[in-house]
Backbone as CSV, one residue per row, in Angstrom:
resi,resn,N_x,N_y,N_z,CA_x,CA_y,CA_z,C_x,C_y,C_z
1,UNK,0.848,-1.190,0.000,0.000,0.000,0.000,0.879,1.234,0.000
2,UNK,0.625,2.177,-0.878,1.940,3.608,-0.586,0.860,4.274,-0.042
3,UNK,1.206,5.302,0.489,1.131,5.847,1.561,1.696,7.262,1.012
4,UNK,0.807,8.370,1.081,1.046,9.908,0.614,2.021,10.702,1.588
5,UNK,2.522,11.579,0.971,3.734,11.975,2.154,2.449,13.213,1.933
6,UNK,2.395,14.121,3.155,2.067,15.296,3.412,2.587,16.026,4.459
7,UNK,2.949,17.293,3.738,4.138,18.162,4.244,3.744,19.686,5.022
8,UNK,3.435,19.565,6.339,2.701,20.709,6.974,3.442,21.890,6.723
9,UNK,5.060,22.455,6.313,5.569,23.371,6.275,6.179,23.939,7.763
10,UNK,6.753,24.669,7.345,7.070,25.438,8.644,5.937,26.254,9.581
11,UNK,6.227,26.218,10.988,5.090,26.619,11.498,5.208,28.214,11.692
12,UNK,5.212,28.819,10.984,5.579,30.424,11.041,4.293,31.257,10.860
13,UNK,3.491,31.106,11.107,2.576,31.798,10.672,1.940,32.395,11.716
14,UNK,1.590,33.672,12.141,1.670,34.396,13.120,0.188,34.862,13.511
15,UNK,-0.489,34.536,14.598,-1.654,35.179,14.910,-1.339,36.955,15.095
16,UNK,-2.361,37.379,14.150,-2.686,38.902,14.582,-2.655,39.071,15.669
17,UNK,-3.774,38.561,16.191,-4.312,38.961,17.732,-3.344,38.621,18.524
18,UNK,-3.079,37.365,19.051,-2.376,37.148,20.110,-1.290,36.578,19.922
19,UNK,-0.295,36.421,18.839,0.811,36.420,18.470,1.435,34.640,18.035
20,UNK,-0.132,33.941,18.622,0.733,32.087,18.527,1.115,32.242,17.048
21,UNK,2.264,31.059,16.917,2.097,30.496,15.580,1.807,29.530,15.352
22,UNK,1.498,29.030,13.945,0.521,27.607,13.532,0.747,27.323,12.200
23,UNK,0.329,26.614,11.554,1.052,26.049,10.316,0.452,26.668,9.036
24,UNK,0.892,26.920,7.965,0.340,27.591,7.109,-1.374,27.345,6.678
25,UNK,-1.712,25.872,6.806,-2.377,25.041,6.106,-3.570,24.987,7.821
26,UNK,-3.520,25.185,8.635,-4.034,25.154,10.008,-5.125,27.226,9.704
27,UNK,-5.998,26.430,9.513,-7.195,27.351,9.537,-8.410,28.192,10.917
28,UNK,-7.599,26.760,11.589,-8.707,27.060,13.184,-8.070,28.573,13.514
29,UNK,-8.234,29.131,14.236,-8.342,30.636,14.756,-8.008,30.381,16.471
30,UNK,-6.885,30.829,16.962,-6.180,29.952,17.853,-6.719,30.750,19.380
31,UNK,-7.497,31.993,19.125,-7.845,32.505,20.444,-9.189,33.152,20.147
32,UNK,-10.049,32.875,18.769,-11.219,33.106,18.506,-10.920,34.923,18.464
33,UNK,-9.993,35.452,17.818,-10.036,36.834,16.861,-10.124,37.637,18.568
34,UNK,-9.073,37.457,19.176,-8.881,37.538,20.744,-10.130,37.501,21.885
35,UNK,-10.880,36.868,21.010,-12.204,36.997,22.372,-11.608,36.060,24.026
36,UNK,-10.376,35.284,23.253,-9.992,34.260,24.693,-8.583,34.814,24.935
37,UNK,-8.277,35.377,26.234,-7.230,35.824,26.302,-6.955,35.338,27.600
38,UNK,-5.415,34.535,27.830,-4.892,34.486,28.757,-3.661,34.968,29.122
39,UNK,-3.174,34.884,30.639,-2.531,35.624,31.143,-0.779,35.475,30.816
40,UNK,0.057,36.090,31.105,1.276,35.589,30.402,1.947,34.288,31.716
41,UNK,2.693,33.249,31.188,3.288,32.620,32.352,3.904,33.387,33.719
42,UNK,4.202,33.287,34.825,4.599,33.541,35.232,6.154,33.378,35.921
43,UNK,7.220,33.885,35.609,8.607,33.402,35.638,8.942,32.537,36.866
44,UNK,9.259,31.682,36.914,9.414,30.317,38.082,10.859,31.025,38.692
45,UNK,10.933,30.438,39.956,12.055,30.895,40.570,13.584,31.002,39.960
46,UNK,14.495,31.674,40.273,15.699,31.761,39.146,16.584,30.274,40.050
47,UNK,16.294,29.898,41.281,16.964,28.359,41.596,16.097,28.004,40.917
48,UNK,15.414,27.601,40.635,14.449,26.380,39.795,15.174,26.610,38.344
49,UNK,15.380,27.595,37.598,15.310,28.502,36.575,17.546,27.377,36.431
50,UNK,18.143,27.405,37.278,19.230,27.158,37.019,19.597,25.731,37.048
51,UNK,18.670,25.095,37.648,18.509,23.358,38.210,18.177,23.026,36.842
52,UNK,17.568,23.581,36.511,16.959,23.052,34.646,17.543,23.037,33.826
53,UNK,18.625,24.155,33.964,19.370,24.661,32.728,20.712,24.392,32.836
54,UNK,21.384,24.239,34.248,22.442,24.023,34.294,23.696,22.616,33.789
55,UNK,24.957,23.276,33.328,25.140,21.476,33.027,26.150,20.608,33.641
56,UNK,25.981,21.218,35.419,26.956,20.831,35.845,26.416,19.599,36.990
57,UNK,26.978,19.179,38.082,26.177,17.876,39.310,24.798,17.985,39.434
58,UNK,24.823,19.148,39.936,23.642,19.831,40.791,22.488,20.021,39.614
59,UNK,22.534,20.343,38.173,21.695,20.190,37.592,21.582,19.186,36.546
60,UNK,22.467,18.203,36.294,21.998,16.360,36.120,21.301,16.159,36.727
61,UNK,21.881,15.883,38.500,20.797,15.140,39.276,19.661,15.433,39.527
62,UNK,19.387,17.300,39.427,17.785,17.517,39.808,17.264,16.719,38.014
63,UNK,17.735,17.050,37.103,16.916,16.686,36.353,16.829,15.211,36.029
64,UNK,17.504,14.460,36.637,17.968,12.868,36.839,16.756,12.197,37.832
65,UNK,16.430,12.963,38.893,15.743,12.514,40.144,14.731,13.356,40.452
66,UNK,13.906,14.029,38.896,13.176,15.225,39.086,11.892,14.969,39.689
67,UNK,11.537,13.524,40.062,10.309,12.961,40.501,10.385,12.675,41.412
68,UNK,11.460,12.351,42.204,11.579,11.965,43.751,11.713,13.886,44.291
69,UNK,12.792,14.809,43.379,12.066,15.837,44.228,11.215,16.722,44.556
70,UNK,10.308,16.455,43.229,8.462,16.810,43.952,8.265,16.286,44.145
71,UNK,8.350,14.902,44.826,7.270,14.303,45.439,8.029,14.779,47.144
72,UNK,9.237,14.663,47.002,9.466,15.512,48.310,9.156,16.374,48.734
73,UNK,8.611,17.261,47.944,8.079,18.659,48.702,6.755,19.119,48.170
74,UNK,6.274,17.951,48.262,5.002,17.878,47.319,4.231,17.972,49.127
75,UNK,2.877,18.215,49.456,2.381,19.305,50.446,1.087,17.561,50.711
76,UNK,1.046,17.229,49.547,0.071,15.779,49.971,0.628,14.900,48.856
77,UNK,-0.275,13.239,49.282,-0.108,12.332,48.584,-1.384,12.544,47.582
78,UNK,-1.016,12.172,46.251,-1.792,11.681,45.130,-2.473,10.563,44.715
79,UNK,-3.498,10.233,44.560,-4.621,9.413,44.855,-5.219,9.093,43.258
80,UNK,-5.129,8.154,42.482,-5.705,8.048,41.128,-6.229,6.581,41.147
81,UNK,-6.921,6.326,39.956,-6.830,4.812,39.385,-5.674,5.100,37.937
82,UNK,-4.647,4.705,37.802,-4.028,4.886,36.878,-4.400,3.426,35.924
83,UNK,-4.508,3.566,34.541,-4.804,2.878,33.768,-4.368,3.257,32.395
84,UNK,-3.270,2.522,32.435,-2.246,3.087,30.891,-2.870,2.324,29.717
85,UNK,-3.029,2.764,28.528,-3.591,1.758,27.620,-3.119,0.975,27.221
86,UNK,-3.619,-0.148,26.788,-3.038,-1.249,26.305,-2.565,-1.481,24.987
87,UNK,-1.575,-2.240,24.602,-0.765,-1.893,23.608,0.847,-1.668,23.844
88,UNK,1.301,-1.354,22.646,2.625,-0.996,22.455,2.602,0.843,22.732
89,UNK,3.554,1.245,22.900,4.201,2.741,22.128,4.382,3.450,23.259
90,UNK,4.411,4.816,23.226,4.970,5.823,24.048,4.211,6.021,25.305
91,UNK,5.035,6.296,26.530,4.497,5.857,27.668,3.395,6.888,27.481
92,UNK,2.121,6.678,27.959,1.191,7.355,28.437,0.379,7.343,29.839
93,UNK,0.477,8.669,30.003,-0.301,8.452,31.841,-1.618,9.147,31.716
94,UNK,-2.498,8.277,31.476,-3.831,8.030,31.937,-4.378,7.447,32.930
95,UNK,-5.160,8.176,33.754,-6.051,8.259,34.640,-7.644,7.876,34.337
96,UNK,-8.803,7.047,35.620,-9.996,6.597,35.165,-10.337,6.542,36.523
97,UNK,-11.734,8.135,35.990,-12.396,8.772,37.582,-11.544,9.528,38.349
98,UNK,-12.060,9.816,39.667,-11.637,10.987,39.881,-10.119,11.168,40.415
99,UNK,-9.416,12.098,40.918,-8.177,12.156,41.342,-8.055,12.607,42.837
100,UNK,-7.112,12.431,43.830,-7.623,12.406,44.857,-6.430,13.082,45.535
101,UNK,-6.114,13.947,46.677,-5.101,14.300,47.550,-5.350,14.554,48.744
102,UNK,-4.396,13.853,49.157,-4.459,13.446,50.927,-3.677,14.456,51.698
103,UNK,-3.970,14.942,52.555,-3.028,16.053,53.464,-3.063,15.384,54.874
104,UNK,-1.935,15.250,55.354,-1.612,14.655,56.047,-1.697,15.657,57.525
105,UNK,-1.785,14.541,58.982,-1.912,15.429,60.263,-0.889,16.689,60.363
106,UNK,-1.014,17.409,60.909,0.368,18.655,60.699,1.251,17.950,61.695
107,UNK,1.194,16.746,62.797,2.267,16.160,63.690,1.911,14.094,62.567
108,UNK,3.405,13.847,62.758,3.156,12.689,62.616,3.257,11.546,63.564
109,UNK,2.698,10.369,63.760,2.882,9.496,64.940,4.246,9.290,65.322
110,UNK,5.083,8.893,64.497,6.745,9.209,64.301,7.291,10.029,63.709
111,UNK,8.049,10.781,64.626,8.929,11.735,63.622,9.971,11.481,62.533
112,UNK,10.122,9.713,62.526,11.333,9.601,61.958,10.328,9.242,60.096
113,UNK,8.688,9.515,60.079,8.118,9.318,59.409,7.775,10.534,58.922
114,UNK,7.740,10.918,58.633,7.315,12.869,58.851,7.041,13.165,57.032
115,UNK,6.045,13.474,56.514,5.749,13.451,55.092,4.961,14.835,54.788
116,UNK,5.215,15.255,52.970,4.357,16.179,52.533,3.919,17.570,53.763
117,UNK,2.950,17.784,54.337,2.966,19.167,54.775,3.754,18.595,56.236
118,UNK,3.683,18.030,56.960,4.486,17.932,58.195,5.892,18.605,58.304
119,UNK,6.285,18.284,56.938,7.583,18.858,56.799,7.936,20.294,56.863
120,UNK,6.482,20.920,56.375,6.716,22.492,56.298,6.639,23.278,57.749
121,UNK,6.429,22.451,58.812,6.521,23.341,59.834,7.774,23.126,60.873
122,UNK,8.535,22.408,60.057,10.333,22.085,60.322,10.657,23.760,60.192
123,UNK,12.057,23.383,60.954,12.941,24.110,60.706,13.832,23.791,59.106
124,UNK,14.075,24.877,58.195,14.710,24.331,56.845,15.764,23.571,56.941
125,UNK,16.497,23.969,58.115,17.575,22.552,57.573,17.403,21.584,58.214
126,UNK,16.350,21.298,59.243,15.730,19.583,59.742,15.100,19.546,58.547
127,UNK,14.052,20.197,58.035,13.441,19.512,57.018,14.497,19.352,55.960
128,UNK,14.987,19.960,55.406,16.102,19.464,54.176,16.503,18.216,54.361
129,UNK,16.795,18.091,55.750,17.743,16.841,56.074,16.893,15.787,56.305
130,UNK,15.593,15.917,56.660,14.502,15.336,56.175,14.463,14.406,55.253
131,UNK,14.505,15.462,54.452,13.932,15.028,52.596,15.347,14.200,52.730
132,UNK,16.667,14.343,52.920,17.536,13.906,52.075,17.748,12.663,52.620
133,UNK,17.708,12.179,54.057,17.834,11.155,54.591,16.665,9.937,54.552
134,UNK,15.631,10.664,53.457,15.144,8.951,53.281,15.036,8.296,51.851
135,UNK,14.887,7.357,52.591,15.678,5.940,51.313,15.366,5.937,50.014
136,UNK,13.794,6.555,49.595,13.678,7.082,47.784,14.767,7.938,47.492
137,UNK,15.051,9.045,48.577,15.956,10.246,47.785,17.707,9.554,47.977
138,UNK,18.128,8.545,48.006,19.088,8.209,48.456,20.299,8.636,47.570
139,UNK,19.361,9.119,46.013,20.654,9.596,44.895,20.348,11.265,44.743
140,UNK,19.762,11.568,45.660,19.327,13.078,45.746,20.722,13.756,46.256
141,UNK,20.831,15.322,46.166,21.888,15.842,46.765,21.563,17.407,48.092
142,UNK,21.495,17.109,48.801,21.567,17.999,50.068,21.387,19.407,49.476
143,UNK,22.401,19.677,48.561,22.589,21.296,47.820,21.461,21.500,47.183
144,UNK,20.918,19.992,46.504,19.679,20.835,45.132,18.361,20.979,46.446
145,UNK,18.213,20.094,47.466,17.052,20.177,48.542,17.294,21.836,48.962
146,UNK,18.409,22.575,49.136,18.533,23.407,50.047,18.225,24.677,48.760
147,UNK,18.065,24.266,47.642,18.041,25.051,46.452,16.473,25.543,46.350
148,UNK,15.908,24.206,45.955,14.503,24.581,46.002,13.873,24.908,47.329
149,UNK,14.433,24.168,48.404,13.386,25.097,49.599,13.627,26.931,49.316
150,UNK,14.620,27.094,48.668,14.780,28.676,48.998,13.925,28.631,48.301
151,UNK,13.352,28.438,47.092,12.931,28.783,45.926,11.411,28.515,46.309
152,UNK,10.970,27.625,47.728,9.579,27.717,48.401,9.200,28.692,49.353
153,UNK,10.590,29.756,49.425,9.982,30.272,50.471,8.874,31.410,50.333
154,UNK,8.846,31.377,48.940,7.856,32.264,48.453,6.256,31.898,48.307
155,UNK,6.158,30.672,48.466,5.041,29.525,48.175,3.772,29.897,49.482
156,UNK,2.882,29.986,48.966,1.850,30.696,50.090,1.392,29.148,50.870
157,UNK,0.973,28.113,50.486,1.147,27.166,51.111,2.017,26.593,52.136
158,UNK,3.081,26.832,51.972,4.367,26.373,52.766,4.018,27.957,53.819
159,UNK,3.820,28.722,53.584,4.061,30.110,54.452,2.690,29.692,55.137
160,UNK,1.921,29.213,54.874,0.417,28.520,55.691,0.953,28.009,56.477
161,UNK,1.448,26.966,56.369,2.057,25.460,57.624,3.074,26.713,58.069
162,UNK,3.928,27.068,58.312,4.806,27.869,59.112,4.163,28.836,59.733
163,UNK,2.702,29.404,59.280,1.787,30.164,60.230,0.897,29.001,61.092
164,UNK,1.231,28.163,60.822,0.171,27.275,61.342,0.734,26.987,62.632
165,UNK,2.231,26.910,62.323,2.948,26.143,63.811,3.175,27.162,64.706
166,UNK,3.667,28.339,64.401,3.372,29.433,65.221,2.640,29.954,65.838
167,UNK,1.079,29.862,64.849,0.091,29.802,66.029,-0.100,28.465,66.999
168,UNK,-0.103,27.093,66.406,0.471,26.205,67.683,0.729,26.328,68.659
169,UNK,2.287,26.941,68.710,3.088,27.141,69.798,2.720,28.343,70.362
170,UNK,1.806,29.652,69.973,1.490,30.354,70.971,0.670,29.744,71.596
171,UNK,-0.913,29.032,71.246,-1.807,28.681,71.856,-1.097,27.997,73.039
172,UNK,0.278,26.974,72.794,0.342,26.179,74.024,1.086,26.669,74.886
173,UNK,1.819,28.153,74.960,2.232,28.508,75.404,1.434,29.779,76.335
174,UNK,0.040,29.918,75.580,-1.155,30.789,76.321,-1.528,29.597,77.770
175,UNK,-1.584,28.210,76.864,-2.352,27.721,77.702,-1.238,27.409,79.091
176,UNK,-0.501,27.709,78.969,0.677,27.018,80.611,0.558,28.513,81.443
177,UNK,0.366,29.782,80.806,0.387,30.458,81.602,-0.727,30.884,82.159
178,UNK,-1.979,30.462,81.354,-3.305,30.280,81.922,-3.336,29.438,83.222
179,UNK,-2.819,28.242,82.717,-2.677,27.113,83.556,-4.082,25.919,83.142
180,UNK,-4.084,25.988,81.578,-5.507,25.631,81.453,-5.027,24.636,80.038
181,UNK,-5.783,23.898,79.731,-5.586,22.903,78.516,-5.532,23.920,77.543
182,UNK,-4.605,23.469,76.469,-4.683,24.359,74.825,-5.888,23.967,74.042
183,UNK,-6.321,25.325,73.209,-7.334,24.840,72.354,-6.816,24.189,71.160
184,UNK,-7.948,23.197,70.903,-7.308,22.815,69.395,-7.355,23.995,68.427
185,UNK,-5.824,23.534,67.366,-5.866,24.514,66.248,-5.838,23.428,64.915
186,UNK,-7.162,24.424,63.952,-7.518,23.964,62.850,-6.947,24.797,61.676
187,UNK,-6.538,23.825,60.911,-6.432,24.880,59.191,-7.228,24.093,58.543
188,UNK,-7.798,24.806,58.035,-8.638,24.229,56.950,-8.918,25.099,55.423
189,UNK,-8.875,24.058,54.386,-8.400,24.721,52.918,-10.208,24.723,52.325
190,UNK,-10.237,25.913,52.195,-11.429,26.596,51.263,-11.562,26.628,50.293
191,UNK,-12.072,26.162,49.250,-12.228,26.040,47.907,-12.512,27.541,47.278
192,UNK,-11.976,27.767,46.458,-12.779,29.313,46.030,-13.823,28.578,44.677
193,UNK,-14.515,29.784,44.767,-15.669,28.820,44.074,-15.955,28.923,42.558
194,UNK,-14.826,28.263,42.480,-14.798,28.266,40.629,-14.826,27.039,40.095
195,UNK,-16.085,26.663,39.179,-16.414,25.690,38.885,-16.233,24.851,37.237
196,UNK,-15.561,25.929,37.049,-15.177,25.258,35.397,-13.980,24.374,35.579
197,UNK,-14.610,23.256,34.644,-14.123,22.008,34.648,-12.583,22.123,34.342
198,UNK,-12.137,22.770,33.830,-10.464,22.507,33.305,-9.639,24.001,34.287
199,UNK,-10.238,24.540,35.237,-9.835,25.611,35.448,-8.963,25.317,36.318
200,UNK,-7.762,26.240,36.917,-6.684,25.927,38.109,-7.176,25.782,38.677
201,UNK,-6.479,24.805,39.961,-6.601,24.664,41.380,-6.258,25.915,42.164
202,UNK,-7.143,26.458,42.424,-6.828,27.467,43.149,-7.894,27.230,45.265
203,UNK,-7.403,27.454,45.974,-7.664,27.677,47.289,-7.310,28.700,48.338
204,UNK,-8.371,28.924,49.183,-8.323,29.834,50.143,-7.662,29.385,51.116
205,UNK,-6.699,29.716,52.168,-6.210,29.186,53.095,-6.838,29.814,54.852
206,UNK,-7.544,29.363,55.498,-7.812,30.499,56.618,-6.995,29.224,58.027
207,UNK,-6.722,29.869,59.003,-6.059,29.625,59.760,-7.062,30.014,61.042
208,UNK,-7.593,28.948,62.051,-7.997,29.541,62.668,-7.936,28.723,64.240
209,UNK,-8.556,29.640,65.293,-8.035,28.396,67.144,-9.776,28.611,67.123
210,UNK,-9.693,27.007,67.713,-11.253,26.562,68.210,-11.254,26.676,69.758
């Protein structure tokens, strides 16, 4: 059977409106004559920015072990039915129903267990040393952990759990000079209420003593 060669060209062809390009022969209208406009990326930290790009230890191994270190400083566990299709060819990660994330107690039963947000109300270099001393990260390097925490300290989540433990430790420190039991302290994550199906994860964080 032959088989037609067809030749899309170079993709140079420049939206008026919002500047994508697309192939000469590609007719769709890529932001509907700008009625859909989104926002520009926003520049990721310049440690993140050098771990990527760099071509020396420190940026092999982050990009060598780039999955053990989000999942290290990843805030919960991930929850799916994963179901890859069947067949031959290029890996694909598909998912079937919903997706799920677990946030863990802000204390763990063992400390020598300590996961996802527990970690954020460490001190940075217990938690670094944290992340680096267990047995997934065992080809991880101390420098790239101490890289990206800088590069979290901007992260409103992580600045949640570090308000979280602070208020902690005042409450239990109200309560000894009261002389009275501490109240429990709750965080709890608020959904903001946006309901379109493909839209960011976005959440409210409120912090509050019961």
């Amino acid at each position: 059977m032959e088989h037609q060669i067809y030749y899309t060209e170079a993709m140079d062809v420049r939206c008026q409106f919002c500047g994508a390009l697309r192939f000469q022969r590609e007719k769709l209208n890529c932001c509907h004559n700008r009625k859909v406009s989104l926002p520009p990326l926003q520049e990721y930290p310049e440690n993140l920015k050098l771990l990527f790009e760099a071509d020396g230890a420190e940026g092999s191994n982050f990009r060598q072990n780039i999955r053990n270190y989000n999942s290290a400083f990843a805030f919960a566990s991930f929850g799916a039915n994963i179901r890859p299709p069947p067949g031959r060819g290029p890996y694909c990660f598909r998912l079937q129903g919903q997706t799920y994330h677990y946030a863990s107690n802000l204390h763990a039963d063992d400390p020598e267990e300590r996961r996802y947000g527990q970690l954020y109300i460490l001190e940075s270099n217990e938690a670094i040393q944290t992340r680096a001393n267990a047995h997934e990260n065992a080809n991880c390097l101390v420098s790239v952990f101490q890289k990206i925490n800088e590069a979290m300290n901007n992260n409103s989540y992580a600045a949640a759990y570090h308000n979280m433990r602070a208020i902690e430790q005042q409450e239990q420190e109200r309560a000894v000079i009261k002389n009275m039991p501490p109240r429990q302290v709750t965080m709890q994550f608020i959904p903001v209420p946006d309901r379109r199906r493909y839209g960011f994860q976005c959440t409210a964080i409120l912090l509050f003593i019961l």
